[in-house]
py3Dmol code that shows the C-alpha trace and the ligand (Angstrom):
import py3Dmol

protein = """\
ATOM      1  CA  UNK A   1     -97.199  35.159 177.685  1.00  0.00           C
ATOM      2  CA  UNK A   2     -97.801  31.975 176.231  1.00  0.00           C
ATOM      3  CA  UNK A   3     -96.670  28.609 178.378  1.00  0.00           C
ATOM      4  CA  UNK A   4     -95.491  25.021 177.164  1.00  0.00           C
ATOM      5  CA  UNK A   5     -95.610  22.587 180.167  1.00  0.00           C
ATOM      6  CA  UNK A   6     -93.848  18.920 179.676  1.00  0.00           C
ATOM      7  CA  UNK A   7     -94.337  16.510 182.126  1.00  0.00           C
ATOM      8  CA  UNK A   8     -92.671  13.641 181.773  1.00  0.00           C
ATOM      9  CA  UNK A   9     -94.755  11.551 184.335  1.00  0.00           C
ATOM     10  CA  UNK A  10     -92.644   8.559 186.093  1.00  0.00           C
ATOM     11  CA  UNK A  11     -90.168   8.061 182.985  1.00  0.00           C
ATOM     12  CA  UNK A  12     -86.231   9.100 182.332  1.00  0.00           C
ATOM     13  CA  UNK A  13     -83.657   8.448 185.607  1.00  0.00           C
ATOM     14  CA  UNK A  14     -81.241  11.420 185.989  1.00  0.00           C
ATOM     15  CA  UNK A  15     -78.769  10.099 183.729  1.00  0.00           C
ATOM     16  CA  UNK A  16     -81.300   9.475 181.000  1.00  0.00           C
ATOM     17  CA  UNK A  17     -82.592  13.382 181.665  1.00  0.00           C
ATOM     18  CA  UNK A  18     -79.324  14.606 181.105  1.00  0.00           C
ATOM     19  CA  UNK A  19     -79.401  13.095 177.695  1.00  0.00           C
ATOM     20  CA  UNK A  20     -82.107  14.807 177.315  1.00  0.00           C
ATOM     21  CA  UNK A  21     -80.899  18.213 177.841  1.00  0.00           C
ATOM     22  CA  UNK A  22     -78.054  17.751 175.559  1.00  0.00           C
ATOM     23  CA  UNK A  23     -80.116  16.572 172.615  1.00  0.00           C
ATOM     24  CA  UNK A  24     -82.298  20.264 173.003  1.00  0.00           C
ATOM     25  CA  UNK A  25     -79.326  21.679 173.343  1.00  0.00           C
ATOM     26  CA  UNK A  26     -77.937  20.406 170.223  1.00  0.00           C
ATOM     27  CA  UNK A  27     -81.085  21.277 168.550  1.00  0.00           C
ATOM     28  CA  UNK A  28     -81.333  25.161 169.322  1.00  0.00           C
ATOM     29  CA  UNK A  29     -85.223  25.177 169.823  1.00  0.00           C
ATOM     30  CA  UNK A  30     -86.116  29.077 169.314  1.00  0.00           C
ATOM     31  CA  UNK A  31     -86.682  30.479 172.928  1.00  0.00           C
ATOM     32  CA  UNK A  32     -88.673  33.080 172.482  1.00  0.00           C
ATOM     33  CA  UNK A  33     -89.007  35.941 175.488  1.00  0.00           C
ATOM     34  CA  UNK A  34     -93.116  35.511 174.676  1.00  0.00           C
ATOM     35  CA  UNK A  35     -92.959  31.594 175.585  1.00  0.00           C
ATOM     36  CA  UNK A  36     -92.106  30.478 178.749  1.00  0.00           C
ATOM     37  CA  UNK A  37     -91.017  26.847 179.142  1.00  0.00           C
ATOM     38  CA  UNK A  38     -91.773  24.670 181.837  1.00  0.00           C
ATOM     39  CA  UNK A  39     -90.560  20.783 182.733  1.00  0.00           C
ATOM     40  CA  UNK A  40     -92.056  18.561 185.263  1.00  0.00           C
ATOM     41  CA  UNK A  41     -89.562  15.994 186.205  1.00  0.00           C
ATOM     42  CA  UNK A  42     -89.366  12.918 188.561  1.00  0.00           C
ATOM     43  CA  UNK A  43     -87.904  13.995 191.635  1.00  0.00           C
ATOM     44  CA  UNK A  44     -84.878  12.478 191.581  1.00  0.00           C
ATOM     45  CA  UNK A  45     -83.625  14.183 188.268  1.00  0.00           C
ATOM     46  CA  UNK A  46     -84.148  17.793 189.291  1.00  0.00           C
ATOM     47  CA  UNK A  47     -81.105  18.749 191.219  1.00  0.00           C
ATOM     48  CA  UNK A  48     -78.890  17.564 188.957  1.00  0.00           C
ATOM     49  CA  UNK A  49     -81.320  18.521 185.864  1.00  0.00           C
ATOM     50  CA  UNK A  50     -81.182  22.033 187.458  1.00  0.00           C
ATOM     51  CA  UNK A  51     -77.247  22.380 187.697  1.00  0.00           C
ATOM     52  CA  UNK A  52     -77.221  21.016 183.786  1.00  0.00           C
ATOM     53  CA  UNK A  53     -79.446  23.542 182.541  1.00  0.00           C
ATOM     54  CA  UNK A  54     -77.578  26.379 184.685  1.00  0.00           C
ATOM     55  CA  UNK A  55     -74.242  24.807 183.257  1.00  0.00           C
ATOM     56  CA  UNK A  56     -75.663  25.436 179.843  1.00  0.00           C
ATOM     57  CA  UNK A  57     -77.646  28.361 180.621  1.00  0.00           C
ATOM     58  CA  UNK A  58     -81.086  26.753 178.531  1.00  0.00           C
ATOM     59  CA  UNK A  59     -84.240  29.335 179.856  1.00  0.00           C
ATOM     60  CA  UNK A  60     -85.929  26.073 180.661  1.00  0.00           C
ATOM     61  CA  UNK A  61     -88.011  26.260 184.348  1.00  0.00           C
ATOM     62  CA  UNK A  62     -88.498  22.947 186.574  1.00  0.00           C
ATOM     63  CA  UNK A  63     -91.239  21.682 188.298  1.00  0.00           C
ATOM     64  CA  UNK A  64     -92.690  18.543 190.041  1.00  0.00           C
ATOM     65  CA  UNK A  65     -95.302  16.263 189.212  1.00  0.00           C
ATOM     66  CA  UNK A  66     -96.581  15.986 192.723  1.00  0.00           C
ATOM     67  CA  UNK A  67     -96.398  17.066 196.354  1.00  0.00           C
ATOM     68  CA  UNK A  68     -97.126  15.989 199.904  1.00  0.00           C
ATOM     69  CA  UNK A  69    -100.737  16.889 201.592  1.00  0.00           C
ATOM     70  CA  UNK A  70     -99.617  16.648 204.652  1.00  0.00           C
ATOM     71  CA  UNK A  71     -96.984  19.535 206.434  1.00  0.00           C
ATOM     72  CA  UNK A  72     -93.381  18.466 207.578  1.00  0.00           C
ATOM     73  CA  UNK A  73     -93.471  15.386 210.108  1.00  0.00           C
ATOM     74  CA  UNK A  74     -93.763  12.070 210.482  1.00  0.00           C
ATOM     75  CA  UNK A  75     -94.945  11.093 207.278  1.00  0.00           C
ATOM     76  CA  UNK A  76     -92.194   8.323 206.022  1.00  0.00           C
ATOM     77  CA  UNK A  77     -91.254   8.508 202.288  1.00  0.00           C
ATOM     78  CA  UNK A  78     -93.554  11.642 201.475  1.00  0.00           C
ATOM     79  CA  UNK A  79     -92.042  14.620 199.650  1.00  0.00           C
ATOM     80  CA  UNK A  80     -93.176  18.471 200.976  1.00  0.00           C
ATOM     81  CA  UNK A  81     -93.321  21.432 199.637  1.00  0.00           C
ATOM     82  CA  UNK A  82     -90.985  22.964 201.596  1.00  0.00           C
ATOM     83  CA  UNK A  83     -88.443  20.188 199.996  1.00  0.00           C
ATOM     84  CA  UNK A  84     -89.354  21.436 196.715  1.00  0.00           C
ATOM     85  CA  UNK A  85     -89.013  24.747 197.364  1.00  0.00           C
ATOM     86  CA  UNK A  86     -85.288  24.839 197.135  1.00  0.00           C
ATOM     87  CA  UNK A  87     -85.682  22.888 193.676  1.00  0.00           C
ATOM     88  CA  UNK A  88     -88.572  24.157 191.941  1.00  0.00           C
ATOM     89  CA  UNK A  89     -91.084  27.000 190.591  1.00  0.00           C
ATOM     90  CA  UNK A  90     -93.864  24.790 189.446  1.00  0.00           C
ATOM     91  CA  UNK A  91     -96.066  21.840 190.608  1.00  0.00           C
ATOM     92  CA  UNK A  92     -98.749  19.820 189.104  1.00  0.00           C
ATOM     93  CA  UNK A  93    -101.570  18.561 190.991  1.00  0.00           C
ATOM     94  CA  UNK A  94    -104.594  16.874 190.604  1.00  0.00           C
ATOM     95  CA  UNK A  95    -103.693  15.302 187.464  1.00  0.00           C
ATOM     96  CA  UNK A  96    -106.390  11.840 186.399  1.00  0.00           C
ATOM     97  CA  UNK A  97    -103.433   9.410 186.784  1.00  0.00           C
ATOM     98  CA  UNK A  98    -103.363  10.109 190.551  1.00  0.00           C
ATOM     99  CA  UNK A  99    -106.758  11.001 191.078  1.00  0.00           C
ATOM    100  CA  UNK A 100    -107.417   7.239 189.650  1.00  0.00           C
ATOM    101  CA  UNK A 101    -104.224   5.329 190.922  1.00  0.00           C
ATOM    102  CA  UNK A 102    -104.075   7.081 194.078  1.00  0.00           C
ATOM    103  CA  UNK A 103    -107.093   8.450 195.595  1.00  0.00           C
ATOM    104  CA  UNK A 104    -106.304  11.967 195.455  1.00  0.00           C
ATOM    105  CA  UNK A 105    -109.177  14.191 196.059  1.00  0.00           C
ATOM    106  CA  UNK A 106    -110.565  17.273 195.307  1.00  0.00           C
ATOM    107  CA  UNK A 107    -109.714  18.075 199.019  1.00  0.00           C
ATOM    108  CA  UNK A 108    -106.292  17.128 199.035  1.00  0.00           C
ATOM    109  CA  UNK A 109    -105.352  18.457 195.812  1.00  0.00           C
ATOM    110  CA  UNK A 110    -106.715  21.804 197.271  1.00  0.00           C
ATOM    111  CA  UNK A 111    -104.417  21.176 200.467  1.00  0.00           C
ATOM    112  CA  UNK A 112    -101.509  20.666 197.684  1.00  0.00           C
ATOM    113  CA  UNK A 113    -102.091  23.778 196.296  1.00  0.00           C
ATOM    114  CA  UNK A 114    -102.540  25.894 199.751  1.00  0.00           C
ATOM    115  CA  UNK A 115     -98.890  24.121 200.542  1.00  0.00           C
ATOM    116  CA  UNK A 116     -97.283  24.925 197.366  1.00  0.00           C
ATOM    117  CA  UNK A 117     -98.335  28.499 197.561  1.00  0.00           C
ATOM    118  CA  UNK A 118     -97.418  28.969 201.417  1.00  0.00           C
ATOM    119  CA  UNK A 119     -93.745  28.189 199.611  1.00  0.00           C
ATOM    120  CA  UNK A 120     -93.667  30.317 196.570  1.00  0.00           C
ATOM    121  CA  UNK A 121     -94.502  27.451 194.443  1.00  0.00           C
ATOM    122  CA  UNK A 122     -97.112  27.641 191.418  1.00  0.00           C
ATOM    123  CA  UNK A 123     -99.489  24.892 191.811  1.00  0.00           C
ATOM    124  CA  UNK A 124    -100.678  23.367 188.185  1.00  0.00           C
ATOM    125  CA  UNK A 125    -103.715  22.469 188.838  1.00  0.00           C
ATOM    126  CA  UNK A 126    -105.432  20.090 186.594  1.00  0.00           C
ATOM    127  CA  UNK A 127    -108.812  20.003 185.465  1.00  0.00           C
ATOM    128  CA  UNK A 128    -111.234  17.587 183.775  1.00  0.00           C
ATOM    129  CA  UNK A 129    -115.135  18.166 183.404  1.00  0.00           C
ATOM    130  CA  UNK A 130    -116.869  15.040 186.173  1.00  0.00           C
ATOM    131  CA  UNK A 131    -115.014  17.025 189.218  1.00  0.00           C
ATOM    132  CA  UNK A 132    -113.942  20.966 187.531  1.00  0.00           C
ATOM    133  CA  UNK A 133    -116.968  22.484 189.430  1.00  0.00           C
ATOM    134  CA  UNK A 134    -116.267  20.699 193.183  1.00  0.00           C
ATOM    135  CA  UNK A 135    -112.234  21.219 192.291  1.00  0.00           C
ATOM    136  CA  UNK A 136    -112.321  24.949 192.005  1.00  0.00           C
ATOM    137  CA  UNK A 137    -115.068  25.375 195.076  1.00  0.00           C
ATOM    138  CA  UNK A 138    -112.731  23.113 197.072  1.00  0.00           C
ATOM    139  CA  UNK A 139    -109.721  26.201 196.078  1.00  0.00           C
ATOM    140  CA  UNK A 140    -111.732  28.546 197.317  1.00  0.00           C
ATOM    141  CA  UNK A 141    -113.128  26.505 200.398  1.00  0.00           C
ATOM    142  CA  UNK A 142    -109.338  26.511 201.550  1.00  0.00           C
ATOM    143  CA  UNK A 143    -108.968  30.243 200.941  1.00  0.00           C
ATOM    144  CA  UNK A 144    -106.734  29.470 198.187  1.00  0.00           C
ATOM    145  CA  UNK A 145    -105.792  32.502 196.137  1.00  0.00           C
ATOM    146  CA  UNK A 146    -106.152  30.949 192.713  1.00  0.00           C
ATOM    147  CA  UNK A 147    -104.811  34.077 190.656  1.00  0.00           C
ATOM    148  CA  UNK A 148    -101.425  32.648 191.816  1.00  0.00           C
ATOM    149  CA  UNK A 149    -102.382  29.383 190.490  1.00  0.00           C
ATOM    150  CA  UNK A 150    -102.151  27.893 186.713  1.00  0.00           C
ATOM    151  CA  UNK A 151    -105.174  25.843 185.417  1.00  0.00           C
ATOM    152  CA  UNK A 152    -105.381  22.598 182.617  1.00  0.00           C
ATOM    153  CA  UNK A 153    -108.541  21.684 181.333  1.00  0.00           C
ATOM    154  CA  UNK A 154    -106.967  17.870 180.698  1.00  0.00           C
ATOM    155  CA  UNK A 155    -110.200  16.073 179.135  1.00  0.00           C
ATOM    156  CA  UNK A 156    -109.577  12.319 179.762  1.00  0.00           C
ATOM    157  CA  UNK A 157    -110.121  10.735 176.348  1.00  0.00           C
ATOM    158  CA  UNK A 158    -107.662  12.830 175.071  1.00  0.00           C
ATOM    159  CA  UNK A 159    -104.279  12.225 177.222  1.00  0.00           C
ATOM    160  CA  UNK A 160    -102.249   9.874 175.416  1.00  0.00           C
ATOM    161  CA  UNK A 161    -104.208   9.039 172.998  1.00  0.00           C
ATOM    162  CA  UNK A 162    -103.721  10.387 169.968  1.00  0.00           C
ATOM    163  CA  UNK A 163    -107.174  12.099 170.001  1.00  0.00           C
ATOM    164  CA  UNK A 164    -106.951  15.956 170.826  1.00  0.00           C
ATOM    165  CA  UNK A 165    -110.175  17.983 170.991  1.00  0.00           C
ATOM    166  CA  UNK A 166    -110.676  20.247 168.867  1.00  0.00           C
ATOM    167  CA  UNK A 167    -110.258  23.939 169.922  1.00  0.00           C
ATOM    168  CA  UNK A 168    -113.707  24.778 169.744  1.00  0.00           C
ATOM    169  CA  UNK A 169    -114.462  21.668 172.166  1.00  0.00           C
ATOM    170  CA  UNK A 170    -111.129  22.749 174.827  1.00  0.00           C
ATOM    171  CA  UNK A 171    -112.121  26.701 174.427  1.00  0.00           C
ATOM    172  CA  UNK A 172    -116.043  26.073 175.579  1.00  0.00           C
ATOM    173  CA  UNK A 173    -114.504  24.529 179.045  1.00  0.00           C
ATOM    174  CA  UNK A 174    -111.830  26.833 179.264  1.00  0.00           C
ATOM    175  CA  UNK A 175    -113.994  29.425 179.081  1.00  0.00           C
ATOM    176  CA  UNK A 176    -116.191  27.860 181.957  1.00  0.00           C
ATOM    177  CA  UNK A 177    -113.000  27.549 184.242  1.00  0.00           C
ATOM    178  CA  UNK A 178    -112.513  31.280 183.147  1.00  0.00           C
ATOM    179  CA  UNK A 179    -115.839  32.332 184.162  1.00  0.00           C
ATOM    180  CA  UNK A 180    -115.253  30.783 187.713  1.00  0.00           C
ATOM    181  CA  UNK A 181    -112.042  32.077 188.795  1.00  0.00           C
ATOM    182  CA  UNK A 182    -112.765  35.457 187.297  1.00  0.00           C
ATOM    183  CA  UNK A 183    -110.453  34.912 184.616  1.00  0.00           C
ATOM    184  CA  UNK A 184    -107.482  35.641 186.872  1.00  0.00           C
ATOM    185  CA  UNK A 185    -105.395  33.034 185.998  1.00  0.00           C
ATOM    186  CA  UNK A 186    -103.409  31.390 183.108  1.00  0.00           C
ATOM    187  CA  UNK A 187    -105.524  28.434 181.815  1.00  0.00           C
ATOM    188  CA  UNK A 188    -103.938  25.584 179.750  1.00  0.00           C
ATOM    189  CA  UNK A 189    -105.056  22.435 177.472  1.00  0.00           C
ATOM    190  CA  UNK A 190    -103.696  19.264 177.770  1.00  0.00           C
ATOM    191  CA  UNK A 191    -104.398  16.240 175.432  1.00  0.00           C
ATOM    192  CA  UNK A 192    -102.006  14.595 172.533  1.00  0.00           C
ATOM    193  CA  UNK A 193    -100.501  17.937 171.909  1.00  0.00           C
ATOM    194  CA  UNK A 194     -97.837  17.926 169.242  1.00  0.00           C
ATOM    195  CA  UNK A 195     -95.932  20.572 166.787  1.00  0.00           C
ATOM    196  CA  UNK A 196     -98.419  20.068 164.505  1.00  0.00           C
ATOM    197  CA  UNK A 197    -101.716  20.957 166.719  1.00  0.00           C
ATOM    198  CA  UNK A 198    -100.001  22.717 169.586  1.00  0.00           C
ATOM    199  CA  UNK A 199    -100.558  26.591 167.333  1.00  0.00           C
ATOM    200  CA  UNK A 200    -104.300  25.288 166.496  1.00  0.00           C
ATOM    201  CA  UNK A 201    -104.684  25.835 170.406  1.00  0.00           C
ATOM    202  CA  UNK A 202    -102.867  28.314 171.678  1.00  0.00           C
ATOM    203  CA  UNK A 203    -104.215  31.045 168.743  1.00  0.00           C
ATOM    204  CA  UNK A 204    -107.698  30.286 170.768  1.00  0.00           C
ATOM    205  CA  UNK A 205    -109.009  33.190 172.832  1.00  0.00           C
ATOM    206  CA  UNK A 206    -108.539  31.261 176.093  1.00  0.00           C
ATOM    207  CA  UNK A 207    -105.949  28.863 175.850  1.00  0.00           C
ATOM    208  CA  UNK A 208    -102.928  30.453 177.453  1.00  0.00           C
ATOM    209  CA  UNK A 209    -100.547  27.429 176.973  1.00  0.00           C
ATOM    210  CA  UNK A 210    -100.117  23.228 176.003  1.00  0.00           C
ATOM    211  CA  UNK A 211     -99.530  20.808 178.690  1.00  0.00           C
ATOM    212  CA  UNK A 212     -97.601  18.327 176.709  1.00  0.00           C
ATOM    213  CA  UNK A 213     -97.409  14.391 177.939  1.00  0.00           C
ATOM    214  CA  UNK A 214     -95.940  12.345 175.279  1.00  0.00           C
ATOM    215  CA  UNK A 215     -94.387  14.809 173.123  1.00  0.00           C
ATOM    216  CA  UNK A 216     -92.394  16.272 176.115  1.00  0.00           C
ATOM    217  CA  UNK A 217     -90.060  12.936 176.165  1.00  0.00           C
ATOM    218  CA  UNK A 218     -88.579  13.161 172.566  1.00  0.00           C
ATOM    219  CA  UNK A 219     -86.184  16.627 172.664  1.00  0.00           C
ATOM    220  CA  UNK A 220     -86.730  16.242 168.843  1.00  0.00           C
ATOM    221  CA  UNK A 221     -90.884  16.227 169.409  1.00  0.00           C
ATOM    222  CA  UNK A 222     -90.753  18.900 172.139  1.00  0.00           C
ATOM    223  CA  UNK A 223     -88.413  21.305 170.201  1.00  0.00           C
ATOM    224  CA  UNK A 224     -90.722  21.012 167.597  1.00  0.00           C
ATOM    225  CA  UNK A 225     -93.669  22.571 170.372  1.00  0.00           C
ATOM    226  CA  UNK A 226     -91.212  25.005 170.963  1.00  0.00           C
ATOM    227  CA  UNK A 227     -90.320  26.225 167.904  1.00  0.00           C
ATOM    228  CA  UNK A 228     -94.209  26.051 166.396  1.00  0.00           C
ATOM    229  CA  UNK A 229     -95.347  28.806 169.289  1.00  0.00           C
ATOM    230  CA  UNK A 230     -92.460  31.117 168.894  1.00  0.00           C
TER     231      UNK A 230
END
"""
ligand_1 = """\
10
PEP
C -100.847 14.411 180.251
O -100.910 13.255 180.669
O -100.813 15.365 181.057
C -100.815 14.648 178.814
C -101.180 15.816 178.368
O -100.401 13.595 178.053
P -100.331 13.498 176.432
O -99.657 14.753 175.937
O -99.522 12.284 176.179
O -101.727 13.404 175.955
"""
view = py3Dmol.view(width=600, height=400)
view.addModel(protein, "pdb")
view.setStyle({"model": 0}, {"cartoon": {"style": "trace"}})
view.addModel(ligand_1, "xyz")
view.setStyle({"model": 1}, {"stick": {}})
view.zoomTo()
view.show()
């Protein structure tokens, strides 16, 4: 199996996801039974994103782009995963944007992961070289079961940027992540993916799947993914 991943970060309000759906819809993208497709919305468009894509019956899969640390209580404004649960089948965490603009830490991005899990959620877990080694010992610290996780080797200087790596560069570090979960999970790139790269990837020996920033906005751009990998 072979995974794209879109996340569309803090952009498109329900209404404007909607759109969305019906210009993929419109444009047939070939959903192949070998590709499985995955979007990672704000939270306030999946509910009614959901319904849409039921209405329409589109074999796209929704996720979040982030989840509470903390369990249920008194924790004003924060979103669990028990919340989710109901919603969603995915959830990244640990991606540079909120390591950088909001503290997160190895250690709470591995009490994320343990939360998502403990609600049949698949935590997303992004990677990037300065913390991949204290990241996955954290996982394991916490007793997290990481074969039920997904990994993205998400190299800084490449998100949104233009500037892929190349896929000798991504398969040398996703090889590394292999080597220390015991190759037991998927592992993804992430970095300026388009329709034009996104098969120069995924034909590598350990590059299970694209996590796609950018390109994931435009249902023209991200139909193109689509179509390239089936
Ligand atoms: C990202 O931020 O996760 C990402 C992969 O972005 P882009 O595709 O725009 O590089």
């Amino acid at each position: 199996m072979k995974y794209v991943i879109g996340n569309w970060k803090s952009n498109q309000n329900l209404t404007e996801s909607l759109v969305w759906i019906d210009g993929i819809h419109a444009l047939k993208p070939k959903f192949s039974p070998d590709v499985s497709v995955i979007l990672c919305l704000p939270f306030t468009d999946i509910a009614g994103f959901n319904h849409k894509l039921s209405d329409l019956n589109l074999p796209i899969i929704t996720g979040a782009q982030n989840v509470s640390h903390l369990p249920p209580g008194k924790h004003t404004g924060e979103i669990t995963a028990n919340m989710l649960s109901e919603l969603i089948n995915y959830c990244i965490v640990g991606h540079s944007e909120r390591r950088r603009d909001f503290g997160e830490t190895s250690e709470m991005v591995a009490e994320k992961a343990k939360s998502l899990l403990e609600n049949a959620i698949t935590p997303i877990v992004c990677l990037d070289l300065p913390y991949l080694d204290e990241q996955i010992k954290e996982l394991f610290q916490k007793n997290i079961d990481v074969s039920r996780c997904f990994f993205v080797y998400e190299p800084l200087a490449a998100i949104g940027t233009g500037r892929p790596l190349t896929p000798t560069e991504i398969n040398h570090t996703t090889n590394q992540i292999g080597f220390l979960i015991d190759n037991s999970a998927p592992i993804l790139y992430g970095g300026s993916v388009t329709a034009d790269n996104v098969k120069s990837f995924v034909d590598q020996g350990r590059i299970d799947g694209v996590l796609v920033g950018t390109d994931s906005l435009e249902p023209t751009l991200f139909a193109g993914i689509i179509n390239s990998l089936s």
